[in-house]
N, C-alpha and C positions, 0 to 999 in steps of 0.2 A: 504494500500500500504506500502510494508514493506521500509525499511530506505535506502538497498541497490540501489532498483529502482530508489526512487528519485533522489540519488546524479547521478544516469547513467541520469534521463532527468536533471537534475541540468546541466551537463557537459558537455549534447547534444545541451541544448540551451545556454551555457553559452561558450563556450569554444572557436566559431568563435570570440567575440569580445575580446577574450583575445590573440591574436596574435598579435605579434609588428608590431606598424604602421612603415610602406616603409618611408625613407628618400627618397633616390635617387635610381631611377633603368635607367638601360641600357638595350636595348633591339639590340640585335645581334651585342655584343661587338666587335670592332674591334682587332681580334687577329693576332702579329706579325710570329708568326709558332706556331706547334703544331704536337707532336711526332706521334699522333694516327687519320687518316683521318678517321676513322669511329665513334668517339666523337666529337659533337661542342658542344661551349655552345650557350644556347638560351637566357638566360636571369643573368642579374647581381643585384643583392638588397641589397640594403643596410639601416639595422635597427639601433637601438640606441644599440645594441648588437652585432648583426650578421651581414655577408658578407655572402649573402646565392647565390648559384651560381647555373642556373640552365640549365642541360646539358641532352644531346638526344644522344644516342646510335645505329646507322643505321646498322643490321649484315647486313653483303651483301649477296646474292644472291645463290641461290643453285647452285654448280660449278664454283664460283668464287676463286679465290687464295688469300692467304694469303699475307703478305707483305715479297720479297724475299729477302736473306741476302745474304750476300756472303762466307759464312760460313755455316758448317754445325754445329749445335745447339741442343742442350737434348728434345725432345720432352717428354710432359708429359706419353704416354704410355713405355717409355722409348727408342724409336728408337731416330734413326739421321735424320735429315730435311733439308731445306733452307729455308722453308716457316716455317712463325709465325702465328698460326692459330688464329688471335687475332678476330675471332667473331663465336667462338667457343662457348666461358665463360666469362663472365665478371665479377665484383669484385672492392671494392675500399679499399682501404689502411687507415688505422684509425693513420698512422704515416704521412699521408702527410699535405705538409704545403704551406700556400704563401707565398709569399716575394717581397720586394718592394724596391726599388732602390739598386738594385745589392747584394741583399742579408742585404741592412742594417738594414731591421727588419722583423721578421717574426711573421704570424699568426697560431694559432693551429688549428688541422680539431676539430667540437666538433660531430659532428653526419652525418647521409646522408639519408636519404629516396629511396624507392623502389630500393634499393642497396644492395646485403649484403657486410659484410665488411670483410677480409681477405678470406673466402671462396668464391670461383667461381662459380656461379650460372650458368648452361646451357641456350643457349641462341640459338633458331630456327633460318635456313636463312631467311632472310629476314625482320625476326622481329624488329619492333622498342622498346629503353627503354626509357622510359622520368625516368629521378632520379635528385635528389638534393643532394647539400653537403653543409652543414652548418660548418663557419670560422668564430673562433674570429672576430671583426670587427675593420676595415682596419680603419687607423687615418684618418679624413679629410685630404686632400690638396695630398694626393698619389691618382695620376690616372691613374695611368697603375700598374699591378699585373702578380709576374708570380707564373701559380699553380704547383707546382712539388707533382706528387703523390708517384712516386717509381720509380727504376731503372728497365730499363728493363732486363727480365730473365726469366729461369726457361719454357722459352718456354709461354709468353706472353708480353702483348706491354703495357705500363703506358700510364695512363690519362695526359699528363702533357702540357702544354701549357705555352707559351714564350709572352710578351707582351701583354695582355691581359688589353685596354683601357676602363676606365670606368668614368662615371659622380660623382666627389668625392671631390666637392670644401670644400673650409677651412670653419669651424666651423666661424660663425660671433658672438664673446661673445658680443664685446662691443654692439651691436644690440639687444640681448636678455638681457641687465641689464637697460632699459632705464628707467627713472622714467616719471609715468604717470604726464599729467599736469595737474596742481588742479586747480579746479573751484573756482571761489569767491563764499564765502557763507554770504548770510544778515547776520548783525551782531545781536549777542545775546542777551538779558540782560539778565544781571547778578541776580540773584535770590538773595532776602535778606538775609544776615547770620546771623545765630542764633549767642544768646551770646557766647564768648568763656568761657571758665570755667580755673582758674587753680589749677592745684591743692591742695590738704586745705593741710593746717598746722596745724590746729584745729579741735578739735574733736566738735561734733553739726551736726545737722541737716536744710538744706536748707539755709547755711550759704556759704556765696562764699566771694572767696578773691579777687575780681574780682569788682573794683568801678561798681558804678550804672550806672553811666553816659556810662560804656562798652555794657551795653544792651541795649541802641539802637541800631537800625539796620545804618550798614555802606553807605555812600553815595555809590551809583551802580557806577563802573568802565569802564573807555571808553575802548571798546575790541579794542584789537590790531590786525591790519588785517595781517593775515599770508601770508607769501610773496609765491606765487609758486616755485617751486624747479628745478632751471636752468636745462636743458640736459647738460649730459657729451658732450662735441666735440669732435668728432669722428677723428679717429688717420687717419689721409692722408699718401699713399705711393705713388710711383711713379716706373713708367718705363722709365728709361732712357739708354741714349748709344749715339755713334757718325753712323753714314751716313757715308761710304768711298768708293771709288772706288775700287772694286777689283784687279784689274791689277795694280794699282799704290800705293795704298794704302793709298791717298792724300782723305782728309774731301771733301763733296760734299752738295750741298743742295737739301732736299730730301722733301718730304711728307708720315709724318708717318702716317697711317689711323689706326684706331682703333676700336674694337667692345665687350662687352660683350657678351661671349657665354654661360656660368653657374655660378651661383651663388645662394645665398640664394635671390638676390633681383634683380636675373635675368627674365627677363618676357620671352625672348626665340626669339623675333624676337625685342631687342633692337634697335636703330639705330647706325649707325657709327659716328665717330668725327676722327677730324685728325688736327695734329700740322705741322709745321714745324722747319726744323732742323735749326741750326742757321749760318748765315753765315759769317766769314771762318772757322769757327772753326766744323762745321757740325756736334755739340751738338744736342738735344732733350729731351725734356721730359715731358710726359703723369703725369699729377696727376690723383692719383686714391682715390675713394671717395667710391666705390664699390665695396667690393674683390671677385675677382672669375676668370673664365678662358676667358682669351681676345685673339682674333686673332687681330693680329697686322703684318699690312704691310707696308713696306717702296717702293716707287716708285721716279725716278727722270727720266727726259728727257734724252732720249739717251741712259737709261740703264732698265735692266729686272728687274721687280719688285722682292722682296723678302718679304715670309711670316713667322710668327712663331705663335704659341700658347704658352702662357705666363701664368703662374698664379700667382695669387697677394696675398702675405699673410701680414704680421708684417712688412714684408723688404722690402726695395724697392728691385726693378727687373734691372740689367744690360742686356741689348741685342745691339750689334753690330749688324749694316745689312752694307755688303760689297756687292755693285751691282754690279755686271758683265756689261759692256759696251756694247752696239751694235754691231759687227763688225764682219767683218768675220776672220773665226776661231774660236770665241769664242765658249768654252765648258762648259754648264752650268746642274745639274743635276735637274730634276724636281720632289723633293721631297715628293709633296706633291698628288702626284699618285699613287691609291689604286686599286688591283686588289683582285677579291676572289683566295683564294689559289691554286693554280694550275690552275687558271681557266685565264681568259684574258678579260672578261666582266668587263667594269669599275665600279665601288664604287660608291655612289653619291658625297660622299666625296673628288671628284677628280677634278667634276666641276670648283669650284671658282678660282683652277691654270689656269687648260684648259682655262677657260673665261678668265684670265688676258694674258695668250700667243696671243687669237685669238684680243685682244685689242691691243697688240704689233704688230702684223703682218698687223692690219689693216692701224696702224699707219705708218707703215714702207713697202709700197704697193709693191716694190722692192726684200723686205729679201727672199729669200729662204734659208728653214732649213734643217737638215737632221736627225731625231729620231734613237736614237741608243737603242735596250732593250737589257737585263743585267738578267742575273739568277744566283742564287747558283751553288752547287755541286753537290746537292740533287739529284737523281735520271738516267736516263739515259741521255749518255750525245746531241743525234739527238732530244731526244723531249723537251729536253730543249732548243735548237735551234728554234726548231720549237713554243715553246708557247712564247719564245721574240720574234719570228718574227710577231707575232697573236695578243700581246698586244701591239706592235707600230704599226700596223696597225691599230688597233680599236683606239688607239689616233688619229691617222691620221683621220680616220673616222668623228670623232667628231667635229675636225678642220675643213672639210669639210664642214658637217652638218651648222657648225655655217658663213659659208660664205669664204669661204679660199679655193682658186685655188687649186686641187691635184698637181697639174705642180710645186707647191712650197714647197713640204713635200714628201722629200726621207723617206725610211726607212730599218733597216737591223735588223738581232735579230743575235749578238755575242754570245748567251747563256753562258754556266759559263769558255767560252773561256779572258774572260777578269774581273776579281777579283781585287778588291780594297782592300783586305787583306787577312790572310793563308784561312779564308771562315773554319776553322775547326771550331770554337763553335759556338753553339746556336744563340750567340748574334750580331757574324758576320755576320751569311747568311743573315736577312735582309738588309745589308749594298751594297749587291752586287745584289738581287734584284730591280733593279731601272730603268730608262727613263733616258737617256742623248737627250741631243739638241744641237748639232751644227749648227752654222750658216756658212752656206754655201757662203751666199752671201747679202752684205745689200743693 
């Protein structure tokens, strides 16, 4: 068998266990927009190397249209259009990069699988492409990414995606340096030593300078027992902040509950703990002994709970929670409500508000509310009417579901008739995406 062969089985059987073990993956990342609705990503990984991101390409359908502009645009055979033929060909850019909190650092693409790269590969209707792109890798403690592949042009649409949430807690050193703890070990004795010798001055043979009396052997020595080697104490941070009334802006006593959600010495279904603020000063604060990402909510009698996700590095964490009060009129938005992109089917990730509203409402038998949805600019503007109206309905629903009169939950969809900013960039439109709740009546 000649030399070439074997290094081919060498490589066949050697070469799966030579791929970097997975740290952390994400499986169907939650992403905040995303230029191209015919790319998602499926999967997120993260090696002691790579950021490797793994994305599904769905062409549409024979006789389907492209995505229309309102302009006319250079088509590749050289005419003029309005449609973007974006599942025509597809292609990935070997200039595009991530980047993480607003551009302040960025990663390079280093390669991509079942992709070519600058050239367009033709691509059948209806066909699906599973591809990968491998990125430098992203620092711990960054959990959201946004991928920009290219601008769009030239008569195609870019890979590129906006907020793109992943599982990326902080590197834990002081955990990976710990000193093992030593065992007692029975004590030795000490072996008789030979004479010492020093050495001559004199010339001769079997002549030592060295008294007689030094060649007996030494009395044996009591061993000294070795003390085990303390652990380091692990550096303690904290999340602190004050409890305040919304409306007033006066300290309140609250209950901050807590939970770990990832870390390195996160199990996944940890339990909750919860402090209280202090009273009058409506202080708090959480020691942290575990670093990683915490959902942390604050509740107090008479006002709407408020939640956040936190993660804990080196520093302590500031978070203010200002609760909205009970009453009627209040306007409060519900944040933490997750829909698929265009779609109006809730998240599962939307539950645990949902469940703290229907606990409010039980508590308060009286309240009637009224759901207001919220869209961008995006698209046309009767169907974006129509998909707020669909996903405050399917909240209602749910409220329902979990024991809550229909006769207590209005609802209306404003679609991107009421904007909370100009909604021109990227990083707007999810801001006007949202759920309000008025309370109608306590």
């Amino acid at each position: 068998m000649n030399r070439r062969l074997l290094a081919c089985l060498f490589f066949l059987l050697v070469a799966p266990g030579l791929r970097a073990q997975v740290q952390f993956t994400t499986e169907s990342p939650r992403v905040d927009d995303v230029n191209d609705d015919d790319v998602t990503i499926q999967r997120v990984e993260l090696t002691a190397q790579y950021t490797v991101i793994y994305m599904k390409f769905q062409a549409r359908r024979q006789g389907s249209q492209g995505r229309s502009w309102p302009f006319s645009i250079p088509m590749p055979n050289g005419g003029q259009g309005g449609q973007v033929e974006s599942t025509n060909n597809i292609g990935f850019q070997p200039t595009s990069r991530l980047y993480v909190n607003q551009g302040e650092r960025s990663y390079k693409f280093i390669r991509a699988e079942n992709i070519p790269l600058e050239v367009r590969r033709q691509v059948s209707p209806g066909e699906r492409v599973d591809f990968v792109a491998y990125f430098e890798r992203i620092d711990p403690g960054y959990t959201t990414f946004d991928l920009f592949e290219c601008k769009d042009g030239r008569g195609f649409i870019c890979f590129n995606f906006w907020g793109v949430h992943i599982v990326n807690p902080v590197r834990k050193d002081s955990y990976s340096q710990r000193t093992p703890r030593a065992r007692p070990q029975p004590p030795v004795q000490s072996k008789p030593q030979q004479p010492r010798y020093t050495p001559r001055t004199k010339p001769g043979v079997g002549e030592s300078d060295t008294p007689a009396e030094s060649t007996l052997p030494p009395e044996p020595a009591t061993p000294v027992p070795t003390q085990p080697k303390g652990l380091p104490a692990p550096v303690t941070v904290a999340i602190n902040g004050i409890t305040r009334d919304a409306k007033t802006k006066q300290p309140i006593v609250a209950t901050v509950t807590y939970r770990l959600l990832s870390g390195a010495e996160a199990s996944g279904n940890d339990p909750a703990d919860s402090v209280q603020s202090n009273n009058p000063t409506g202080k708090y604060k959480i020691a942290i002994d575990r670093r990683g990402v915490y959902a942390v909510t604050a509740t107090a009698k008479g006002y709407f709970s408020q939640s956040d996700t936190l993660a804990t590095n080196r520093v302590d964490v500031v978070r203010d929670f200002d609760l909205a009060p009970i009453e009627a009129g209040a306007k409060i938005t519900l944040k933490n409500i997750y829909f698929n992109m265009s779609k109006y089917d809730l998240k599962s990730e939307s539950f645990p508000e949902l469940d703290r509203l229907v606990t409010v409402m039980k508590s308060n038998p009286t309240m009637q509310i009224r759901l207001e949805g919220h869209t961008d600019t995006v698209g046309e503007f009767d169907a974006n009417v129509e998909l707020s109206r669909n996903r405050v309905n399917e909240v209602k629903r749910y409220l329902v579901e979990k024991g809550i009169s229909a006769s207590r939950v209005e609802t209306v969809g404003y679609g991107p008739s009421r904007p909370i900013n100009t909604n021109k960039s990227l990083k707007e439109r999810p801001e006007n995406r949202r759920v309000e709740m008025v309370i109608v009546k306590v």
